[in-house]
mmCIF file of the C-alpha atoms, coordinates in Angstrom:
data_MODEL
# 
_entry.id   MODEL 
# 
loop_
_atom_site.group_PDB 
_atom_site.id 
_atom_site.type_symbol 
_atom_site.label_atom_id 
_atom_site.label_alt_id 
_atom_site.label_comp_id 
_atom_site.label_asym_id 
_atom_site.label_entity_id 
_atom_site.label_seq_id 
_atom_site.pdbx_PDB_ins_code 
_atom_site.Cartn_x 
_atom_site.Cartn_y 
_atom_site.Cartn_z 
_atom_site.occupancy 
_atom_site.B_iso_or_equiv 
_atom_site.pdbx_formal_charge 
_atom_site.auth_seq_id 
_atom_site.auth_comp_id 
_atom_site.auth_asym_id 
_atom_site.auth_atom_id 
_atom_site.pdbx_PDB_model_num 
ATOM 1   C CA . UNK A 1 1   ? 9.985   -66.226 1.907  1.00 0.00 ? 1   UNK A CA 1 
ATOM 2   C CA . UNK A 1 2   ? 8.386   -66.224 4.910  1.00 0.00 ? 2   UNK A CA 1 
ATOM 3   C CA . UNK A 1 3   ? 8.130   -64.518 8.374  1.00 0.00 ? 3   UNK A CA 1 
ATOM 4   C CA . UNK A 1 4   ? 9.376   -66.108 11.587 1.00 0.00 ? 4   UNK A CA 1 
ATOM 5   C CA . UNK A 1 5   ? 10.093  -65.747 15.249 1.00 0.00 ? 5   UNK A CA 1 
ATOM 6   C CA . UNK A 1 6   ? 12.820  -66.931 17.428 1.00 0.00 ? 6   UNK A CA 1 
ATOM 7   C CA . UNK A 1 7   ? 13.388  -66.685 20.932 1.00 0.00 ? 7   UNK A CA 1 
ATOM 8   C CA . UNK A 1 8   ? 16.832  -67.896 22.060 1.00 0.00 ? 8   UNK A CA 1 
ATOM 9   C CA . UNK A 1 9   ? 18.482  -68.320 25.422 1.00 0.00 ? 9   UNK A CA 1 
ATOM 10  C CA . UNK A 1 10  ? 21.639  -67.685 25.692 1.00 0.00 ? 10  UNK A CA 1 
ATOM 11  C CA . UNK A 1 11  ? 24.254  -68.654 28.680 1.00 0.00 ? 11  UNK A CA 1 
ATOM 12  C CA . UNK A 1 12  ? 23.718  -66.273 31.650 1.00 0.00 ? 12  UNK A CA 1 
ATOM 13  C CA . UNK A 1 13  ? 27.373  -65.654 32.512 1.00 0.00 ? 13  UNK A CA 1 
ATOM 14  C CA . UNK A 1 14  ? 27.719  -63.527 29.081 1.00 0.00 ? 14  UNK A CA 1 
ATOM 15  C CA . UNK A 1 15  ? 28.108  -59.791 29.268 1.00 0.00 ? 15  UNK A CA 1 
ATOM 16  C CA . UNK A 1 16  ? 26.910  -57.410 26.939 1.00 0.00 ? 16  UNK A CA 1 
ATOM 17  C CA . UNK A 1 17  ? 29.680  -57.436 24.777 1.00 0.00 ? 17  UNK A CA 1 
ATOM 18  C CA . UNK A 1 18  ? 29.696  -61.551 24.370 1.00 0.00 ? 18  UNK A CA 1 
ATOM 19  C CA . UNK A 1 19  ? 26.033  -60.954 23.711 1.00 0.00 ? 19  UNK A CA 1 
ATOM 20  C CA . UNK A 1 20  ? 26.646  -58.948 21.207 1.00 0.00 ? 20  UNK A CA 1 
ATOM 21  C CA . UNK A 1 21  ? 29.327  -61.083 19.587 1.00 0.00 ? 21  UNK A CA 1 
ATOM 22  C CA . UNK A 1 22  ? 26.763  -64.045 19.783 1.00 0.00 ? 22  UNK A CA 1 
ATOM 23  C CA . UNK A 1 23  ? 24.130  -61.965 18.007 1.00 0.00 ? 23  UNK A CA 1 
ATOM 24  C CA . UNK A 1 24  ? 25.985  -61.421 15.053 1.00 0.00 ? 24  UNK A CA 1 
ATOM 25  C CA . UNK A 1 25  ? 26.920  -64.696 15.054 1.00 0.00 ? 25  UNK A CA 1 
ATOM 26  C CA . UNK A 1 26  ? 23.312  -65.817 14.685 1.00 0.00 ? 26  UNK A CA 1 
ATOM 27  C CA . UNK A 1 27  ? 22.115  -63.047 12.669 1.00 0.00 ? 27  UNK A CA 1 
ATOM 28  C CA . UNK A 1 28  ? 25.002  -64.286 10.327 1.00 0.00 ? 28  UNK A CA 1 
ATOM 29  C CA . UNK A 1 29  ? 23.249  -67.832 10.676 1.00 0.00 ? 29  UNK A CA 1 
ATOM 30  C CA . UNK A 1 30  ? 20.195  -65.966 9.422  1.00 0.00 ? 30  UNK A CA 1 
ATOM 31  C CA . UNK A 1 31  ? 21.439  -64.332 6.567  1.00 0.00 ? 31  UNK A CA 1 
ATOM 32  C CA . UNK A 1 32  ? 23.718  -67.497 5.192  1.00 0.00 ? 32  UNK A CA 1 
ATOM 33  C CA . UNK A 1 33  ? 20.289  -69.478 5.434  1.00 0.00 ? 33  UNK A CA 1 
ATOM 34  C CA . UNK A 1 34  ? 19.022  -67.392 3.093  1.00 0.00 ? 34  UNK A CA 1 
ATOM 35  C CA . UNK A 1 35  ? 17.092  -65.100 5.794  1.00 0.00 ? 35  UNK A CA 1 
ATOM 36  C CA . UNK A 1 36  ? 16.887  -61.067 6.643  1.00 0.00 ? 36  UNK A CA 1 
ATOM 37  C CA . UNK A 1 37  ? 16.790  -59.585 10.435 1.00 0.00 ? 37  UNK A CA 1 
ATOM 38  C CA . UNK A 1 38  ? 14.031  -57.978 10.184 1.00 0.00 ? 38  UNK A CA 1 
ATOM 39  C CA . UNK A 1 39  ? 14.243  -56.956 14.171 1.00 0.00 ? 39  UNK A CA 1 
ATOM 40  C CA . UNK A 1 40  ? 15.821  -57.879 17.176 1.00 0.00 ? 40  UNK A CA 1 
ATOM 41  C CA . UNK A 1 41  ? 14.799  -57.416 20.859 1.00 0.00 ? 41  UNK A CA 1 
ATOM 42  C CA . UNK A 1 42  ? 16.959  -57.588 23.939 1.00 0.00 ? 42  UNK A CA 1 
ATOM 43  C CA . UNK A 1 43  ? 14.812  -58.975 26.956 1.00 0.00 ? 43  UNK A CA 1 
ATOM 44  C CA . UNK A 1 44  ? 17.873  -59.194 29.197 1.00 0.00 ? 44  UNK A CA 1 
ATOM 45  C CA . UNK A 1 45  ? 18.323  -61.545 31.542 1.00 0.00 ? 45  UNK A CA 1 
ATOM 46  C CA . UNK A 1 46  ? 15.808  -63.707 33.401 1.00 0.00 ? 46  UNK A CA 1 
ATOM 47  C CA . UNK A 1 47  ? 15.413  -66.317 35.557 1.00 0.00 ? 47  UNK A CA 1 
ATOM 48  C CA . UNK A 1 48  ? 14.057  -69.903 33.955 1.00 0.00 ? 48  UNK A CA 1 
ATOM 49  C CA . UNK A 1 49  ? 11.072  -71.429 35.358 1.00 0.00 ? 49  UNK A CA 1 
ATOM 50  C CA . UNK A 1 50  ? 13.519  -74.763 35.675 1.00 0.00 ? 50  UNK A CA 1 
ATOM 51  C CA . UNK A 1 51  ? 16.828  -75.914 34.937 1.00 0.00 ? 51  UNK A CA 1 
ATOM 52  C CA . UNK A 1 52  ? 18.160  -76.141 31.351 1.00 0.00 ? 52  UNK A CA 1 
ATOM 53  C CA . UNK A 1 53  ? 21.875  -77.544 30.667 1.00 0.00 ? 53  UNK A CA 1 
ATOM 54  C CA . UNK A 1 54  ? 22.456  -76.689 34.326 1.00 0.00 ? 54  UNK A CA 1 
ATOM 55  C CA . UNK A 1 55  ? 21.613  -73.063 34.005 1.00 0.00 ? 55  UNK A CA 1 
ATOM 56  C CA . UNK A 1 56  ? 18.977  -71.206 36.268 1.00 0.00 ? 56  UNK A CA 1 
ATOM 57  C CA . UNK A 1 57  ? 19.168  -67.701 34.361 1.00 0.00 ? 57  UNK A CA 1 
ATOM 58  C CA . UNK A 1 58  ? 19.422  -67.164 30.574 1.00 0.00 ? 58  UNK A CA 1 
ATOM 59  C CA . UNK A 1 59  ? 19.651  -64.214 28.449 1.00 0.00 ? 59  UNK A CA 1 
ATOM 60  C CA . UNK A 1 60  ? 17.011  -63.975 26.085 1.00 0.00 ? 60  UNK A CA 1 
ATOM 61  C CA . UNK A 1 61  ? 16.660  -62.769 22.862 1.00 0.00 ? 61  UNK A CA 1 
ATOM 62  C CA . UNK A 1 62  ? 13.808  -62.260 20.393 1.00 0.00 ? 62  UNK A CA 1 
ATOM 63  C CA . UNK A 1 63  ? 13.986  -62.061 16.981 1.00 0.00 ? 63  UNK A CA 1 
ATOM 64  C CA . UNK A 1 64  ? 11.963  -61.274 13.966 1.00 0.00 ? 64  UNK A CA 1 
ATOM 65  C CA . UNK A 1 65  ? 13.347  -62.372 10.514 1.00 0.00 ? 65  UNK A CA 1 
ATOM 66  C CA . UNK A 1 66  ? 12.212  -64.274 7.108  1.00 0.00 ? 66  UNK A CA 1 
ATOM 67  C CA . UNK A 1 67  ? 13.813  -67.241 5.657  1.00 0.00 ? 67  UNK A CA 1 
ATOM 68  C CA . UNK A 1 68  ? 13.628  -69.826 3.132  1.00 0.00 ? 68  UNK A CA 1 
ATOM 69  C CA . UNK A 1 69  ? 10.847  -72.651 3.842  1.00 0.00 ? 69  UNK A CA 1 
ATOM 70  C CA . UNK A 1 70  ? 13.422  -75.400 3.646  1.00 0.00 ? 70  UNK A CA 1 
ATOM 71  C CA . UNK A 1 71  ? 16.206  -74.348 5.164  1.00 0.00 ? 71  UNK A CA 1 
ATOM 72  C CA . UNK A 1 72  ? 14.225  -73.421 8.451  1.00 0.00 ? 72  UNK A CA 1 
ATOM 73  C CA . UNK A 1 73  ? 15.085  -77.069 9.529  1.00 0.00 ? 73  UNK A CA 1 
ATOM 74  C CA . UNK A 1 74  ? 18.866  -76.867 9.232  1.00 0.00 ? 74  UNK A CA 1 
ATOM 75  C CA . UNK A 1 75  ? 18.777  -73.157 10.790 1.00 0.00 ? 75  UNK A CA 1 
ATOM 76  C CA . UNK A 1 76  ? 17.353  -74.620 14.013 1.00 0.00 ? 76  UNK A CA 1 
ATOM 77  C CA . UNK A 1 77  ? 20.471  -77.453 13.823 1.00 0.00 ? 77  UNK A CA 1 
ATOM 78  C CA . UNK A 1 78  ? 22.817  -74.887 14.028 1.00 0.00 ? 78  UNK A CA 1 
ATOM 79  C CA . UNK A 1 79  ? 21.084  -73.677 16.915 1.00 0.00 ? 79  UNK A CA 1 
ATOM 80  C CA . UNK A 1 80  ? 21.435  -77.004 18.524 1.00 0.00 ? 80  UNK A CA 1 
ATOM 81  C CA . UNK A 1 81  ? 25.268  -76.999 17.881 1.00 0.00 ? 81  UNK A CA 1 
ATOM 82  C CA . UNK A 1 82  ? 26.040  -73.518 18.675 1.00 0.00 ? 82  UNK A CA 1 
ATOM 83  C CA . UNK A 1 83  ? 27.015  -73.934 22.059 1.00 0.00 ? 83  UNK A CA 1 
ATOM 84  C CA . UNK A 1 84  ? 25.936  -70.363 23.440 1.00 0.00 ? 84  UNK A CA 1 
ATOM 85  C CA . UNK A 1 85  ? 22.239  -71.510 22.781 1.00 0.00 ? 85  UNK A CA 1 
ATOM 86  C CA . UNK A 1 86  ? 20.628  -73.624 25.955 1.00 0.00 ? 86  UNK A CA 1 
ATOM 87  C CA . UNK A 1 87  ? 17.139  -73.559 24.575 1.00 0.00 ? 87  UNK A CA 1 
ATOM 88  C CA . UNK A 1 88  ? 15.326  -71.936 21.371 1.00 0.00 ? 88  UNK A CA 1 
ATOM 89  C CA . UNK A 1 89  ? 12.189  -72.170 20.141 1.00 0.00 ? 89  UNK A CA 1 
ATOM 90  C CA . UNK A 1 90  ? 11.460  -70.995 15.688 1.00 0.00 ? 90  UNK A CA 1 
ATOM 91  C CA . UNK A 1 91  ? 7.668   -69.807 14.778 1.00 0.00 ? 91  UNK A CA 1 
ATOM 92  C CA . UNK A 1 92  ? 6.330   -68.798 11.437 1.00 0.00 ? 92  UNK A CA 1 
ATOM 93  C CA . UNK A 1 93  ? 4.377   -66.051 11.421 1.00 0.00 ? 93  UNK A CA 1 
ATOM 94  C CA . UNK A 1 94  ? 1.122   -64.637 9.426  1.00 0.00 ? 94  UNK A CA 1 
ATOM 95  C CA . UNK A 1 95  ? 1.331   -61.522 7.813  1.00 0.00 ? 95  UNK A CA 1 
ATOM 96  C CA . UNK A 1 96  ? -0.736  -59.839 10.583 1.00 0.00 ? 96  UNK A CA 1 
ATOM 97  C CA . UNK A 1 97  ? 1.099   -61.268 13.531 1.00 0.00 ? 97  UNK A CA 1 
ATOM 98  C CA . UNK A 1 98  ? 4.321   -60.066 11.892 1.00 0.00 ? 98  UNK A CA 1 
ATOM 99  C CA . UNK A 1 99  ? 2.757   -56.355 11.695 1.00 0.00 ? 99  UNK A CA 1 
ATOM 100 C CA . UNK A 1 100 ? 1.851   -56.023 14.665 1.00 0.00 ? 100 UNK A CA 1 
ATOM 101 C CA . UNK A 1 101 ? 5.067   -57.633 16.038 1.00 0.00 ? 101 UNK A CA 1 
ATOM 102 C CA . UNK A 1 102 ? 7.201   -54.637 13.870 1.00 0.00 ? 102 UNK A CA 1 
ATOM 103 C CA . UNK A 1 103 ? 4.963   -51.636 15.387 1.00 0.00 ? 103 UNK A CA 1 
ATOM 104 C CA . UNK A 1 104 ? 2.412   -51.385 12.803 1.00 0.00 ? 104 UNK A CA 1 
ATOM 105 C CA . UNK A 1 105 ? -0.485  -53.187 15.016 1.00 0.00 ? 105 UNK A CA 1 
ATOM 106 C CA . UNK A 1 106 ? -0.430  -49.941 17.887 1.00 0.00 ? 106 UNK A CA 1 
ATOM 107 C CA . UNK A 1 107 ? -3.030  -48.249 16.334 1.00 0.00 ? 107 UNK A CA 1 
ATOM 108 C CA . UNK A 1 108 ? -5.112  -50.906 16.344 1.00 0.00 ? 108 UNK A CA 1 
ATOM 109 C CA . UNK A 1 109 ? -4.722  -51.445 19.928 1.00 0.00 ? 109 UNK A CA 1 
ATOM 110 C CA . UNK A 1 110 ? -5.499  -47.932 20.201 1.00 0.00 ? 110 UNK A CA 1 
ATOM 111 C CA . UNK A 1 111 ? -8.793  -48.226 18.525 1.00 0.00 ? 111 UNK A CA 1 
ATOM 112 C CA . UNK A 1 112 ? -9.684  -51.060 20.497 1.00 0.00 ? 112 UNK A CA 1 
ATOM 113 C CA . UNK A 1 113 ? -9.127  -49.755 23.622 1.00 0.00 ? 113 UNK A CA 1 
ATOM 114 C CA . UNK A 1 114 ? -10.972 -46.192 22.520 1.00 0.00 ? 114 UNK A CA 1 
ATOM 115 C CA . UNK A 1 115 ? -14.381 -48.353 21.811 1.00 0.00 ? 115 UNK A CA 1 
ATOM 116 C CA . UNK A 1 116 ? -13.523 -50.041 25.189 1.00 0.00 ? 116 UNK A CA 1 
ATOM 117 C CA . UNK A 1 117 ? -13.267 -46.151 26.786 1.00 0.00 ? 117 UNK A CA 1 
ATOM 118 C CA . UNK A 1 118 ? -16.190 -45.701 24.852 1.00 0.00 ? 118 UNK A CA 1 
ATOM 119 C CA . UNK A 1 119 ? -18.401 -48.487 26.474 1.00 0.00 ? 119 UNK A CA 1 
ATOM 120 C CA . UNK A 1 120 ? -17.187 -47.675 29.630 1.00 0.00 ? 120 UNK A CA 1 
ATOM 121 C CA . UNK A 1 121 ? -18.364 -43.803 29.099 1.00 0.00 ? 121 UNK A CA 1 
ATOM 122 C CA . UNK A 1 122 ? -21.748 -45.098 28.591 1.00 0.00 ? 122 UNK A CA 1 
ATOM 123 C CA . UNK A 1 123 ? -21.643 -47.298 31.284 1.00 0.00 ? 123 UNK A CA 1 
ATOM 124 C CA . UNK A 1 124 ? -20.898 -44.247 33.834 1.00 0.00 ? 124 UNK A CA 1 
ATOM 125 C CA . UNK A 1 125 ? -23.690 -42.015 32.089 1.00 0.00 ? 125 UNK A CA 1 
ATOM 126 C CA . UNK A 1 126 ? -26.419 -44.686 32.318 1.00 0.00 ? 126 UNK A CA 1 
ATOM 127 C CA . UNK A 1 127 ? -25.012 -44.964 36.882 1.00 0.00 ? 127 UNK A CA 1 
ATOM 128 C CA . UNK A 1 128 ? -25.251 -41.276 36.642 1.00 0.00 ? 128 UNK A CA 1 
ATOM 129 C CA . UNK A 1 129 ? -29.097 -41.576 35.027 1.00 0.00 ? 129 UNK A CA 1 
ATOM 130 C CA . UNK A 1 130 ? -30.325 -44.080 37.278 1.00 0.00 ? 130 UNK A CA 1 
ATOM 131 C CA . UNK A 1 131 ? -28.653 -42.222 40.501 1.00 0.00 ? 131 UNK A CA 1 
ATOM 132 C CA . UNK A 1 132 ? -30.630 -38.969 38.837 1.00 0.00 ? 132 UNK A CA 1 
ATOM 133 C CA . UNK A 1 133 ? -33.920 -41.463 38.893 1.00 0.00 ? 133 UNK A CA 1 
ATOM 134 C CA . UNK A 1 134 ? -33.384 -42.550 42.357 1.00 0.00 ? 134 UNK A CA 1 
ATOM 135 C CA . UNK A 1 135 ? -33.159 -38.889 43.683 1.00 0.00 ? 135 UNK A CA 1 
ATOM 136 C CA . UNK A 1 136 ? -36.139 -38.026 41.932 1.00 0.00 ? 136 UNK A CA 1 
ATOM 137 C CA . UNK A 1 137 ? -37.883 -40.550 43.201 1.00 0.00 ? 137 UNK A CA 1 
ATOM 138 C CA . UNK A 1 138 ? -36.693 -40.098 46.809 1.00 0.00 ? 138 UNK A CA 1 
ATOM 139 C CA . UNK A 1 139 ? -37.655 -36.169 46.392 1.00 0.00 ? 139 UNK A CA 1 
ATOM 140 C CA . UNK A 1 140 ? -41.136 -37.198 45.284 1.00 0.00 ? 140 UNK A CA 1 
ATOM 141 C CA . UNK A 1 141 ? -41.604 -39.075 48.040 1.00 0.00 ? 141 UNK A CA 1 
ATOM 142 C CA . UNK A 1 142 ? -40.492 -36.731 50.549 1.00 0.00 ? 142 UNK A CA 1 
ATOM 143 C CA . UNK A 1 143 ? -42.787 -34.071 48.950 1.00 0.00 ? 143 UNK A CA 1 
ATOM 144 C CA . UNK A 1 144 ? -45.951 -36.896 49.135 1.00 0.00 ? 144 UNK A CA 1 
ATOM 145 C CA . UNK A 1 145 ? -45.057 -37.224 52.593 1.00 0.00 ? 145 UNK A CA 1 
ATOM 146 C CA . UNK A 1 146 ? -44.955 -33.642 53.788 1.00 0.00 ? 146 UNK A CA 1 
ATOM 147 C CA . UNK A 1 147 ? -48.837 -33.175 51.436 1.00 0.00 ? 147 UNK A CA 1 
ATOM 148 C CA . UNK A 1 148 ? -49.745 -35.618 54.454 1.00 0.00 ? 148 UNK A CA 1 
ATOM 149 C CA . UNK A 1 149 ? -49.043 -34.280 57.135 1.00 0.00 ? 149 UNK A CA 1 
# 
């Protein structure tokens, strides 16, 4: 089986509790396709760059689960006639996108930005070296032109 993504919006003038009701719903969907929930996000509700089916907000929902290869296609047509849904969008997923969607991918964001802390260390040590130079060098000069006079 494999991994996949899908966003959904759902009507705007649900509340939590008919949000709710319509997840389960369409986790149900999931699971009679042949598919597992592997995680579900709540991003609330938002306001849609346009109009869809009349609406100007949607709820959104995000959700990580697997299914069967063939029956992705009739998953998304019950999408299309379950009448909460004004727009969804279905994406497979690699192994590694899937990871790092689930948690598993922080510590690698962690690394990343530690080598990028790292850089940025050396960066500041090689300003304070050349602001060390520069003083030097203004000092010197100072002394050369007090040996004048």
């Amino acid at each position: 089986m494999r991994s996949y993504q899908s966003v959904l919006i759902l009507k705007p003038d649900f509340d939590e509790t008919q949000v709710g009701e319509s997840l389960e719903k369409i986790t149900s969907l999931i699971k009679s396709h042949g598919g597992e929930c592997l995680k579900v996000d709540k991003w609330g509700k938002k306001r849609l760059a346009y109009k869809v089916k009349k609406n100007r907000f949607g709820y959104y929902l995000n959700i990580y689960h697997t299914c069967e290869n063939e029956k992705v296609s009739s998953l998304e047509a019950k999408y299309k006639l379950y009448d909460a849904i004004i727009k969804f969008m279905v994406l497979r997923l690699d192994d590694k996108e899937l990871e790092r969607a689930m948690g598993n991918g922080e510590a690698e964001e962690t690394e990343g930005n530690g080598v990028k802390a790292e850089a940025e260390s050396k960066k500041e040590d090689a300003g304070k070296q050349d602001e060390k130079e520069s003083v030097k060098e203004a000092s010197a000069s100072d002394e050369k032109k007090e040996g004048d006079e």
